[in-house]
N, C-alpha and C positions, 0 to 999 in steps of 0.2 A: 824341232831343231833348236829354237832359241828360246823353250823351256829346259832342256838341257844342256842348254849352251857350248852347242855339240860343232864342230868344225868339218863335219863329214859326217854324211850315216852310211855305214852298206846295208844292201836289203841281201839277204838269202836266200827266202823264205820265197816258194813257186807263185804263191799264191799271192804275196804282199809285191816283186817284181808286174807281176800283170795289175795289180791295185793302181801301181804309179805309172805305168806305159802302156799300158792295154797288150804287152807281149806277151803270149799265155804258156811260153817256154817249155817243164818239164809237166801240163796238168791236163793235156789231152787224155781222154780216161784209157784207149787204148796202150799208149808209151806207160800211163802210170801203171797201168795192172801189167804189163809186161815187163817192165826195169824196176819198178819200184819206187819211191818218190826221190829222187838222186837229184843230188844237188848238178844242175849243169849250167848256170847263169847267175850275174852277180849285178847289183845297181851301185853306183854311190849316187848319192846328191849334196852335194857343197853348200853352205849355207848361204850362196849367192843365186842359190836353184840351177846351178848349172849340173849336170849329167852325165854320166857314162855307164854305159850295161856292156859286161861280157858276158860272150857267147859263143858257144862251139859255132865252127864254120856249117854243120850238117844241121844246127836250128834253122838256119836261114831257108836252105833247100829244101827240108823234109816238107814234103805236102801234106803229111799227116801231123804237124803243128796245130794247125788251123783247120774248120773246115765252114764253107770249100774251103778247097787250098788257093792260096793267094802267091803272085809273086814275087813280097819281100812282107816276112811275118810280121817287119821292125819299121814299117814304114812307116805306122803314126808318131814313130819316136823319133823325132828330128835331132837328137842332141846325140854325142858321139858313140860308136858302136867300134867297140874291140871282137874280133874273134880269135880261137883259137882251133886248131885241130884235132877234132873229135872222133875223125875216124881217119886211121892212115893201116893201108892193106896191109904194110909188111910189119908194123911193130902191133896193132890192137885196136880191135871193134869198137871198144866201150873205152871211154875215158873215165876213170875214176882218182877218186879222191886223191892219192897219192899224185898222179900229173897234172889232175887240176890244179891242187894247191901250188905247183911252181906257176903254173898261169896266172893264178889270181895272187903271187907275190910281184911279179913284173907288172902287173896293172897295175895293182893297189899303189905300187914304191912312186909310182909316175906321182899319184895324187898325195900322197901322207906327206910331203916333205913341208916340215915346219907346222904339221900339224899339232897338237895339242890334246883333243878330244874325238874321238872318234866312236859314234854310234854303231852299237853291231846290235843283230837281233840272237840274244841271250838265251833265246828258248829255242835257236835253232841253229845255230853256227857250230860245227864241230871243232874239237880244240888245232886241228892239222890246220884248218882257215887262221882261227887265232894267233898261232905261232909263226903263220906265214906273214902277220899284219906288222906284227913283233921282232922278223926276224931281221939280223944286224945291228942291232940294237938302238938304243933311243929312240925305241916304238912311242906312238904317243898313246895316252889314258885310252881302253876300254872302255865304253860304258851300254848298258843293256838296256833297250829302248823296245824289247815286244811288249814289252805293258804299255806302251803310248802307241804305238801300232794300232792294236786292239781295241783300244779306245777313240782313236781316228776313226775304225771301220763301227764304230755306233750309228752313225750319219751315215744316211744313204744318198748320193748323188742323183739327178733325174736317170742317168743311164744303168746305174745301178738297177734303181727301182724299177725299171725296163724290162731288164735279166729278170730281177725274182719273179716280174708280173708274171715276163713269159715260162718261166719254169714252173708256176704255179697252174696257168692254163695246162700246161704235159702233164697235170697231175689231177685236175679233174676230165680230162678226156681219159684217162688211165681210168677214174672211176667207173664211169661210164660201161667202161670195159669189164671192168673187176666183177660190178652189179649182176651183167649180163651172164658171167660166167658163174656164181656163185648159186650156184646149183645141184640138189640129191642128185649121187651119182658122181660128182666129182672130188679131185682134192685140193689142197691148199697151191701145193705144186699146178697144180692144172688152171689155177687162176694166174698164177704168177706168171704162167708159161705163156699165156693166151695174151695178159696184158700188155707183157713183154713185147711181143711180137708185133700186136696191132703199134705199139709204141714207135716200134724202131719203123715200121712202114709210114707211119705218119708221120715221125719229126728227126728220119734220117739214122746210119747206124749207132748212134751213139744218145740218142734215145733211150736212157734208161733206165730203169725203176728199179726203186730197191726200201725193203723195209721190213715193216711186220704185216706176217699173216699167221696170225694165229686165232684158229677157230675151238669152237664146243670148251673144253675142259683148259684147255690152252687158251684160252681167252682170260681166264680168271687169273690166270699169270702176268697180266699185260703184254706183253709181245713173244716174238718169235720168229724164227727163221722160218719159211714156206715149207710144210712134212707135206710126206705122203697120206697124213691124216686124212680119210676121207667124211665129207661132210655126213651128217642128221638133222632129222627132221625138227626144225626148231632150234641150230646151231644160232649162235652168234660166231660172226669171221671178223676179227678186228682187222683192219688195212689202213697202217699207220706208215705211208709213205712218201720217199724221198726221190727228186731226182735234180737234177743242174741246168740252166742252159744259159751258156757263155761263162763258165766258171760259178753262176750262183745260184745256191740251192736252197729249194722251197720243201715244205715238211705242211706233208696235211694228214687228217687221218677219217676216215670212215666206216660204222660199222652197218653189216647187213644180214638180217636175220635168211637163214635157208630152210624154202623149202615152204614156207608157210606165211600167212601176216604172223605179223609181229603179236606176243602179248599184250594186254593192258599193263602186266610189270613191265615186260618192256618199252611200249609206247612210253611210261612216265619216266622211267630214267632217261632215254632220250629228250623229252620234251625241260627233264631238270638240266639236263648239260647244254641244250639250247639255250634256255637259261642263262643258264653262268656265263656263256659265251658272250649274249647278248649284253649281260649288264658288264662286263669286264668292259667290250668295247666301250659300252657308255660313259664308264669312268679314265677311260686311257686319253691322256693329253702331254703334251712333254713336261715331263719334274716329276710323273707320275712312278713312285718306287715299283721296283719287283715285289716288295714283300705287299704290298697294297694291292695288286694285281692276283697274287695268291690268296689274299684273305676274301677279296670280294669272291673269289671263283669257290674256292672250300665251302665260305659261306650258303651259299646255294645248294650246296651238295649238301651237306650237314643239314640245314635247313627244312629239306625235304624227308629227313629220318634216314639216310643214306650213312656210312663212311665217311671220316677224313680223309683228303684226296691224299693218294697214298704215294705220289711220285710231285713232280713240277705241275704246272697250272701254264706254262709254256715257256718261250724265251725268244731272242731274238733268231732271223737267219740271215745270210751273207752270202760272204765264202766259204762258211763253213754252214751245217745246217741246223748248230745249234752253236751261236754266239749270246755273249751277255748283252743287256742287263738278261737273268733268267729270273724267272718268278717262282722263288722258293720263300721258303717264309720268315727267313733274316735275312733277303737281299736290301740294303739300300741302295743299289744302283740303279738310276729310273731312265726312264726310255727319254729320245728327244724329236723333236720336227726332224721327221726325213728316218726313223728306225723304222724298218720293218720286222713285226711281231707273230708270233703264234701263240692262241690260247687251245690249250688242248686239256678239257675236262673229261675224268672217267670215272667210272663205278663199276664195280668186278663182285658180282655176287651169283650167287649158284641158282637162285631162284630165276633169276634174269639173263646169265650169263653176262659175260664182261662186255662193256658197253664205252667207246669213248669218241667223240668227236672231237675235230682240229680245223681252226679256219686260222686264214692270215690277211693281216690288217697293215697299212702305210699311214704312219702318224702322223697328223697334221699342227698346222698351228692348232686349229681349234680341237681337234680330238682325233681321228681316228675314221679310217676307207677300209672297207672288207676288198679285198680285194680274190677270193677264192669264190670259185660261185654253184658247184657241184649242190645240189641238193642233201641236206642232213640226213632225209627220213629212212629208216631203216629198212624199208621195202619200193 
């Protein structure tokens, strides 16, 4: 706010609203794959930190907001709560854009008067919002503030860091599962299905996993959507997955040969990305660049007679499950006390099949906590 010397910000954006009030609005993964990610809530904050979020009247009720469901979604947000009517029988189910925009022009008008500057987030505000900020005129200054957003969410909070812990344990118990499935006789589908399942039974229906499985020939591609490929004797199955809990999501990856132990080629690619992992963490401290974090990983790889790592060497995760700094090889943006990171080294060769592992680390002042604990070895 007072790097932009901004007199008001609105947030739009599902995921940056639950950032600033813990209200998780339109980002329950059910409502999202059903509506879509639709804008149905709005925050400002004043440069005095004072507050107000609108909000359809049917946020507050729906017990599939939250889960459990609770009986007022808004209640860690002490500071003022507008609603609006989101479902009325005789005019419309769904409130969209067009009625919402009169909504959020009676709220916003309460607050802009004699404002000046007003922060909006630029990468996500549709122009209908805009015009409503604007409208009457002697609107005060726009100004686009997601790139400072984004760079807020580098630093992770202790609660934060909670979320990703726990999202990252559903993601090595999911291995566990993956391991045990990955078996002659089945397919890529038939892992996903089984992990899925055991998933949602252990950490409730919204437990769920999502990513690459791509085995044998499709492993040399780096990822993939779960086919009906069926496994061979001596496959590699890459399982480079993601999933969320309490809006934030963890990305790990692990591969497992079918069917047999592992080769000696294989054993030693794995034991090279071990490696790299290890010395990357060695070197991660906060000021540490991206692009220092890919050279040390490539390194290793290279080093071993292997490929240049043909993708990223990892990046951070959040709300999203792939935030910056990212470790590509002209990033200057370096990680800080409090980012949580993923290194995920690979090799993709015909002789070995593709091969990549992924842990994830919480930076400290002094360096750097693995914080994923799933076992690397290929069998």
């Amino acid at each position: 706010m007072k790097e932009k010397n901004l007199d008001l910000a609105i947030i739009s954006n599902p995921k940056h609203i639950f950032y600033f009030t813990g209200f998780s609005s339109n980002l329950n993964m059910a409502l999202t794959l059903m509506k879509g990610p639709r804008l149905t809530s709005f925050l400002s904050i004043d440069n005095a930190g004072r507050a107000s979020l609108l909000l359809g009247k049917g946020e507050i009720s729906n017990p599939w907001i939250e889960q459990p469901p609770v009986k007022n979604p808004v209640e860690p947000f002490d500071e003022e709560v507008v609603t609006y009517v989101d479902y009325n029988l005789n005019e419309r189910m769904i409130t969209y854009a067009d009625i919402l925009s009169t909504e959020f022009q009676k709220w916003a008008k309460k607050q802009r008067s004699g404002l000046r500057r007003v922060g909006i987030e630029d990468w996500h505000l549709p122009e209908i919002f805009r015009a409503a900020l604007l409208s009457g005129g002697g609107g005060p200054e726009l100004v686009g503030i997601s790139k400072n957003l984004l760079a807020m969410r580098k630093t992770k909070g202790l609660d934060e860091i909670e979320n990703l812990t726990e999202a990252t344990k559903m993601l090595d118990f999911a291995y566990k599962i993956a391991q045990k499935n990955s078996r002659l006789g089945k397919t890529e589908l038939d892992v996903y299905r089984r992990m899925n399942y055991k998933t949602f039974e252990k950490f409730g229906p919204f437990g769920w996993i999502t990513g690459d499985h791509a085995s044998g020939e499709r492993s040399l591609e780096v990822g993939g959507w779960a086919s009906d490929r069926k496994f061979k004797k001596g496959d590699t199955i890459i399982l480079d997955l993601q999933t969320s809990h309490n809006n934030y999501w963890s990305d790990l990856c692990r591969t497992f040969v079918i069917g047999r132990k592992p080769s000696g080629k294989q054993e030693k690619v794995a034991a090279t990305l071990a490696k790299a992992i290890d010395r990357a963490q060695e070197m991660m401290k906060p000021g540490t660049k991206g692009k220092e974090i890919y050279s040390t990983v490539n390194d290793e790889i290279t080093k071993a007679g292997y490929p240049k790592l043909s993708h990223h060497a990892g990046h951070s995760i959040g709300l999203d499950d792939q935030e910056p700094p990212w470790f590509i090889p002209n990033s200057e943006d370096s990680i800080e006390e409090g980012s949580v990171v993923v290194v995920e080294p690979g090799v993709y060769a015909k002789e070995a099949g593709g091969i990549r592992l992924e842990d994830a680390f919480v930076i400290t002042k002094k360096g750097s906590e693995r914080i994923s604990t799933y076992p690397r070895a290929l069998a």
